[in-house]
N, C-alpha and C positions, 0 to 999 in steps of 0.2 A: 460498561463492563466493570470500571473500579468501584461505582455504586455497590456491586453485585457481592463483589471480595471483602467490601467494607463492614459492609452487612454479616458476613458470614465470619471475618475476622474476630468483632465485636463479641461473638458469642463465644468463642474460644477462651480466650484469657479466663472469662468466668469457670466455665468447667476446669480448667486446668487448675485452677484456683483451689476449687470444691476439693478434681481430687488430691490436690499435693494437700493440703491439710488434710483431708480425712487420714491420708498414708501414714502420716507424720502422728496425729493423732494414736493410730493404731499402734505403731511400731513405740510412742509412748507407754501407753498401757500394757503393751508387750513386755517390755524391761521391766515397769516399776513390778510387776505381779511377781517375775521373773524374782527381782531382790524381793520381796516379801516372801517368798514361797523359803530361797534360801538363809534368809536370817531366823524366820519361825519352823522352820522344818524339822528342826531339832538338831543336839549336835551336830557338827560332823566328822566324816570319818576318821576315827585316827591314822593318821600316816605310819607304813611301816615305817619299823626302827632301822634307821640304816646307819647307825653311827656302832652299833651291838657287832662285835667282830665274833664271825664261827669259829669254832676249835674243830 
C-alpha cells in the first residue's frame, strides 16, 4: 500500500511546482504592466489645493 502513496506522492510536488511558478509568473506580469501603464499614462492628476484657505 506505501508503494501506492509513493507513486502518487511523486507526481505532486511536480504539479504544485508548475502551478506555484505559473501564479507567480502571472501576478509578475500583473505588476510590471500595472507600473508601465501608470508611468506612460500621462500625467497625473493634479491633487486638489488644500493648503488655499476659503474666505
Amino acid at each position: 500500500m506505501s508503494e501506492n502513496l509513493s507513486a502518487s506522492d511523486a507526481a505532486r510536488p511536480r504539479w504544485r511546482g508548475l502551478v506555484t511558478t505559473v501564479m507567480l509568473v502571472l501576478i509578475s506580469v500583473m505588476i510590471v504592466r500595472d507600473i508601465l501603464i501608470r508611468r506612460w499614462a500621462g500625467p497625473p492628476p493634479t491633487p486638489p489645493d488644500t493648503t488655499q484657505q476659503s474666505r
